[in-house]
N, CA and C atoms as an extended XYZ file, in Angstrom:
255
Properties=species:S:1:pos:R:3:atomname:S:1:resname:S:1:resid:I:1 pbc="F F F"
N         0.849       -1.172        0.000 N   UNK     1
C         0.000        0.000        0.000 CA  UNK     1
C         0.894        1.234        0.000 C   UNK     1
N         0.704        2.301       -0.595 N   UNK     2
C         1.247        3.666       -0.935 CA  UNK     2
C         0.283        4.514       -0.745 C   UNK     2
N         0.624        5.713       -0.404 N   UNK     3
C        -0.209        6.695       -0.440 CA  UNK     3
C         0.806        7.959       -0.876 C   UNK     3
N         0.359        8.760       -1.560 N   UNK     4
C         0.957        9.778       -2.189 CA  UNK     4
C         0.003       10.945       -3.001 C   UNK     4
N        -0.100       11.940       -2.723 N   UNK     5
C        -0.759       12.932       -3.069 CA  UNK     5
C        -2.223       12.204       -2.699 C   UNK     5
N        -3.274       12.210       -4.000 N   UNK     6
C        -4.443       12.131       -3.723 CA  UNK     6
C        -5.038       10.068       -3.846 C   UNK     6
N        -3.342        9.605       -4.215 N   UNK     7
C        -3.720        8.287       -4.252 CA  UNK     7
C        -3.470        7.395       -3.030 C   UNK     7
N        -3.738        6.264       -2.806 N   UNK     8
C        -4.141        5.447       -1.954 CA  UNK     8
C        -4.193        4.222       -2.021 C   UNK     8
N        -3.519        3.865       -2.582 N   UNK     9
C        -3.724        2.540       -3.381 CA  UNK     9
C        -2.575        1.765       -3.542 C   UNK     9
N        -2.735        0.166       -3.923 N   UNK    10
C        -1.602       -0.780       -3.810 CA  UNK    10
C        -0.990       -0.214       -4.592 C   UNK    10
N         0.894       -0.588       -4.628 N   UNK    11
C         1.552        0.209       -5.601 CA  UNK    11
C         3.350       -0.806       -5.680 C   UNK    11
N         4.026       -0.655       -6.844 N   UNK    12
C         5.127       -0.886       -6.605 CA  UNK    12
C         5.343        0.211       -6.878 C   UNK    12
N         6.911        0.021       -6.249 N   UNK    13
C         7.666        1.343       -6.559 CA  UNK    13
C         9.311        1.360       -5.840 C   UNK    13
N        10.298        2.030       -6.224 N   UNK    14
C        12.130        1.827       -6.134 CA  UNK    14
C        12.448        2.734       -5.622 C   UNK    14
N        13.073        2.851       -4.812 N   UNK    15
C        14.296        3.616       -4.823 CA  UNK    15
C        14.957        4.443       -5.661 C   UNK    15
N        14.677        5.819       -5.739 N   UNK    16
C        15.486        6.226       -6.977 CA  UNK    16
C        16.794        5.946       -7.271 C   UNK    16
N        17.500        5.616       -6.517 N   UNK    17
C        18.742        5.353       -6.146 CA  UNK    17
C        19.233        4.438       -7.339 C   UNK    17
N        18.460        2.915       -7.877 N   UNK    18
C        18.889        1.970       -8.225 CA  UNK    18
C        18.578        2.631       -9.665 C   UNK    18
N        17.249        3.095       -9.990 N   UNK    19
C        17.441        3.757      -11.407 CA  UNK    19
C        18.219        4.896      -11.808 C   UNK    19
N        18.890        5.334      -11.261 N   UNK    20
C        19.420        6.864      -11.062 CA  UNK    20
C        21.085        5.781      -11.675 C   UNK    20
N        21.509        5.102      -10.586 N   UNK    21
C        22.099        3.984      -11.281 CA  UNK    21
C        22.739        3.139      -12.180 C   UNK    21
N        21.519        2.690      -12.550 N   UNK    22
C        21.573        2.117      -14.351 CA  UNK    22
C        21.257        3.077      -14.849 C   UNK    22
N        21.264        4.564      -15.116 N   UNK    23
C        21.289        5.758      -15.845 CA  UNK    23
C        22.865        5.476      -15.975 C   UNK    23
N        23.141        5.923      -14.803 N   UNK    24
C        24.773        6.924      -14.773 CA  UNK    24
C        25.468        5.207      -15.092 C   UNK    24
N        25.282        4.499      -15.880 N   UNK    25
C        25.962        3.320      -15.975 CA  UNK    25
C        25.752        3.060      -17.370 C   UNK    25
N        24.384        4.225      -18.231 N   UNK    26
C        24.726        4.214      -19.914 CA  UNK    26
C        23.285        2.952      -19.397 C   UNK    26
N        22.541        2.419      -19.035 N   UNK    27
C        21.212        1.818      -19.172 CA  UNK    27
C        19.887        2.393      -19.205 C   UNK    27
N        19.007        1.718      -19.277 N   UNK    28
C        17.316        1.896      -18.918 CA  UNK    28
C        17.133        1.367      -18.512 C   UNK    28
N        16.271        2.018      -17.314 N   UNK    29
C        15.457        0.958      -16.422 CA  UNK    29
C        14.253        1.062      -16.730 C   UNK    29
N        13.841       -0.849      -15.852 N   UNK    30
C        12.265       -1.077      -16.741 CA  UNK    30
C        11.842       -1.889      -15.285 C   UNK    30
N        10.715       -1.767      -14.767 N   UNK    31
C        10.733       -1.484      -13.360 CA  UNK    31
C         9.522       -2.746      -13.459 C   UNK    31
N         9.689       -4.204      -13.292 N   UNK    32
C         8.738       -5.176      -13.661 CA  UNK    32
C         8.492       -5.457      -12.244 C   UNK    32
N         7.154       -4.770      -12.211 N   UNK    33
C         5.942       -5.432      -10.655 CA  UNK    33
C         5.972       -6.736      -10.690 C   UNK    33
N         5.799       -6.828       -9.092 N   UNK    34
C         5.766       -8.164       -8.872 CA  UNK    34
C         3.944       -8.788       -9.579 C   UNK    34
N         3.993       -9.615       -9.918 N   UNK    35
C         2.969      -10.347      -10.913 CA  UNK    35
C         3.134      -11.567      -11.237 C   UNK    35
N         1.534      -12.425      -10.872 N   UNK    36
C         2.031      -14.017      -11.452 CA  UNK    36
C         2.437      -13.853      -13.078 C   UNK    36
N         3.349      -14.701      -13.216 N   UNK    37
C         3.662      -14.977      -14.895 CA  UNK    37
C         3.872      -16.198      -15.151 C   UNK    37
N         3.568      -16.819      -15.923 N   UNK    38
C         4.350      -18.162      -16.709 CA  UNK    38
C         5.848      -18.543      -16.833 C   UNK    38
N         6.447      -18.951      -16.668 N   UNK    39
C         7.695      -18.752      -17.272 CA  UNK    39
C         8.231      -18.586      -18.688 C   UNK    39
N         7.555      -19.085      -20.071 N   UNK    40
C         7.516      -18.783      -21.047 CA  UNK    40
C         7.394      -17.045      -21.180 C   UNK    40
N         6.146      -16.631      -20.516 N   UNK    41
C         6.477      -15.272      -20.482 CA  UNK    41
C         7.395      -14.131      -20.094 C   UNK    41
N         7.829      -14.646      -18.741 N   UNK    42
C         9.080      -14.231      -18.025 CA  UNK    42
C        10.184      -14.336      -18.712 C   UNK    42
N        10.398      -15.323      -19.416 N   UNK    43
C        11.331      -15.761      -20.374 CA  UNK    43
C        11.337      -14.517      -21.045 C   UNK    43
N        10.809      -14.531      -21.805 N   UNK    44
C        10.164      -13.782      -23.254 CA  UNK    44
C        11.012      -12.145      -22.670 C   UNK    44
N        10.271      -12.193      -21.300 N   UNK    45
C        10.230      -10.072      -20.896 CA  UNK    45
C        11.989      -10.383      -20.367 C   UNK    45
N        12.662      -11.488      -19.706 N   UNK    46
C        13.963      -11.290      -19.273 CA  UNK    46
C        14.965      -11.292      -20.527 C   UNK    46
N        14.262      -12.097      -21.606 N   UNK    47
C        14.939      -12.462      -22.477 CA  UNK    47
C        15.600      -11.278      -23.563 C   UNK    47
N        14.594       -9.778      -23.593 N   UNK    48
C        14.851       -8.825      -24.154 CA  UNK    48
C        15.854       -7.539      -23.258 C   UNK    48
N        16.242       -8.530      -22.049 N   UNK    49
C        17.239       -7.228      -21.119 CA  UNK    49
C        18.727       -7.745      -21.543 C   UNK    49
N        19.061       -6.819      -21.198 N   UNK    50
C        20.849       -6.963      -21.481 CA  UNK    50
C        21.651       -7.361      -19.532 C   UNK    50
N        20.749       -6.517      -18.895 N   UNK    51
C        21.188       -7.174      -17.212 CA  UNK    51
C        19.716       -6.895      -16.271 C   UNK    51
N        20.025       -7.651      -15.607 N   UNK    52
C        18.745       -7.316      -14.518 CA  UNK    52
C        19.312       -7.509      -13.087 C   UNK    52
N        18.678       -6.370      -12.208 N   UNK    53
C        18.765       -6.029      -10.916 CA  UNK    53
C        17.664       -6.928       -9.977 C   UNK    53
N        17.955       -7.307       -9.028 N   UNK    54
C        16.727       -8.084       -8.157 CA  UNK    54
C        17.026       -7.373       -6.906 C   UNK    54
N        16.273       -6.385       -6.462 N   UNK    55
C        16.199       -5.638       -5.357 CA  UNK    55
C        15.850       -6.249       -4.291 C   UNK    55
N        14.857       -6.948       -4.315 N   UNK    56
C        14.555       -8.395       -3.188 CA  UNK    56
C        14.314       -7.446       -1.816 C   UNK    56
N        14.319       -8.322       -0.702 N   UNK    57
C        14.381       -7.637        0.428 CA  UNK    57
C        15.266       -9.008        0.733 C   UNK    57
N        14.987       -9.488        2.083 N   UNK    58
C        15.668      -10.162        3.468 CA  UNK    58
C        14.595      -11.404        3.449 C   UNK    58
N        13.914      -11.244        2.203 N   UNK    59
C        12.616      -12.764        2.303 CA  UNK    59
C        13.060      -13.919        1.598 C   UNK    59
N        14.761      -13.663        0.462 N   UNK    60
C        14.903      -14.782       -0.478 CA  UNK    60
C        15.608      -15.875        0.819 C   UNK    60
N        15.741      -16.365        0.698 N   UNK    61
C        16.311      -17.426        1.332 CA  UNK    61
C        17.883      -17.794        1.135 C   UNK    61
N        19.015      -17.166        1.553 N   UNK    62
C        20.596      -17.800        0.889 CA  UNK    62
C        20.567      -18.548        0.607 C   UNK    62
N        19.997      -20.104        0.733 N   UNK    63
C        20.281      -21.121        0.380 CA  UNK    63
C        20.196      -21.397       -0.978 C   UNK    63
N        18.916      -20.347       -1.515 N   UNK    64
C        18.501      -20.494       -2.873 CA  UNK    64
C        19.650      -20.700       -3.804 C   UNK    64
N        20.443      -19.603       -3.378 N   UNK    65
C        21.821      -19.317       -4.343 CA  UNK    65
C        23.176      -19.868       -3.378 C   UNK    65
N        22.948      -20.603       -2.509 N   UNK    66
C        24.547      -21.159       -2.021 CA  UNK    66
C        24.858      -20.656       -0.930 C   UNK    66
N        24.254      -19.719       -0.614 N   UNK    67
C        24.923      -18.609        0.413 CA  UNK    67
C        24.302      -19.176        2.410 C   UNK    67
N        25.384      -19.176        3.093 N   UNK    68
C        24.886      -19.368        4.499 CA  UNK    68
C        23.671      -18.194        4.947 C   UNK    68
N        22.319      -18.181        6.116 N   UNK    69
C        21.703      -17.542        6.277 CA  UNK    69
C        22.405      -16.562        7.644 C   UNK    69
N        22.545      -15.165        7.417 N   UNK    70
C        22.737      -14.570        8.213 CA  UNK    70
C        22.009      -14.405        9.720 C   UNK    70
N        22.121      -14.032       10.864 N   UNK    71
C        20.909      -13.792       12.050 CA  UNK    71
C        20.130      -13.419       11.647 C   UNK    71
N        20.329      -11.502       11.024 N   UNK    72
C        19.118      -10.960       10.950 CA  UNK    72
C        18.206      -10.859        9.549 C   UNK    72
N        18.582      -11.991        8.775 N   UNK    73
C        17.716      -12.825        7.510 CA  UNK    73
C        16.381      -13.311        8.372 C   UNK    73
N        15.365      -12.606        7.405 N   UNK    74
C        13.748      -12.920        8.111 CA  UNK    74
C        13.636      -13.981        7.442 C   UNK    74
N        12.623      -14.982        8.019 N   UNK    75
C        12.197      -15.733        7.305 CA  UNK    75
C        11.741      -16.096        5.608 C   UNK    75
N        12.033      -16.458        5.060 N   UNK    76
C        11.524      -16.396        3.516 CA  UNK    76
C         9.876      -16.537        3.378 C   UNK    76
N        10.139      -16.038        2.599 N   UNK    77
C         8.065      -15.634        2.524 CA  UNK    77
C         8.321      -16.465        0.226 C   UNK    77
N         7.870      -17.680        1.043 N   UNK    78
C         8.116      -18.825       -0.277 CA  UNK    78
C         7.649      -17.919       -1.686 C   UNK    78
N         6.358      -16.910       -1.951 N   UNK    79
C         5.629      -16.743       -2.765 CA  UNK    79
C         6.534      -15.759       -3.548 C   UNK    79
N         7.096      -15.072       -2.301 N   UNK    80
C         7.798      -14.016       -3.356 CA  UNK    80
C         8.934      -14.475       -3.496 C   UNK    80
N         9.975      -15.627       -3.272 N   UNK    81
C        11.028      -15.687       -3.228 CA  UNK    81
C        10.713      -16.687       -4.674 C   UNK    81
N        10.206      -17.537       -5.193 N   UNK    82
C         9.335      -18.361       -6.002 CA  UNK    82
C        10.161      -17.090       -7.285 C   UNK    82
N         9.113      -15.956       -7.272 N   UNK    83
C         8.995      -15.188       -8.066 CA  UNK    83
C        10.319      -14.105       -8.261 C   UNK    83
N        11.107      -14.232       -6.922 N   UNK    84
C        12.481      -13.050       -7.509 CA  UNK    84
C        13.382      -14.231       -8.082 C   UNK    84
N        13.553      -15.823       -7.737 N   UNK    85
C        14.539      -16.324       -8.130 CA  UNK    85
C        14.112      -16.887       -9.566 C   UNK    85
């Protein structure tokens, strides 16, 4: 949920920081909400980037990718971790 000026409503949204970023690095950023997809489709939308960023929070799980879990690593929340890896 976001709220901002006169809206109110569910929302994604970044950090300017990370697009500001892939600017000053000669890229475009393309800012893909979290959303069920197929993988054929996902395919399709990853398949037309040259690099991609996964901003994630503290919900993927290290193990996913090899890595030991730190203390203050929250629990993985399966649905979205499913969908950043």
């Amino acid at each position: 949920q976001a709220q901002t000026g006169v809206w109110d409503v569910r929302a994604s949204f970044l950090p300017a920081i990370y697009f500001e970023g892939v600017g000053m690095a000669g890229g475009i950023s393309v800012l893909l909400p979290p959303q069920p997809a197929d993988d054929a489709i996902a395919g399709r939308v990853i398949g037309g980037l040259d690099g991609l960023i996964i901003t994630g929070g503290r919900d993927v799980d290290p193990a996913a990718y090899g890595a030991q879990r730190h203390p203050a690593t929250d629990e993985p929340v399966s649905d979205s971790q499913a969908r950043d890896v």
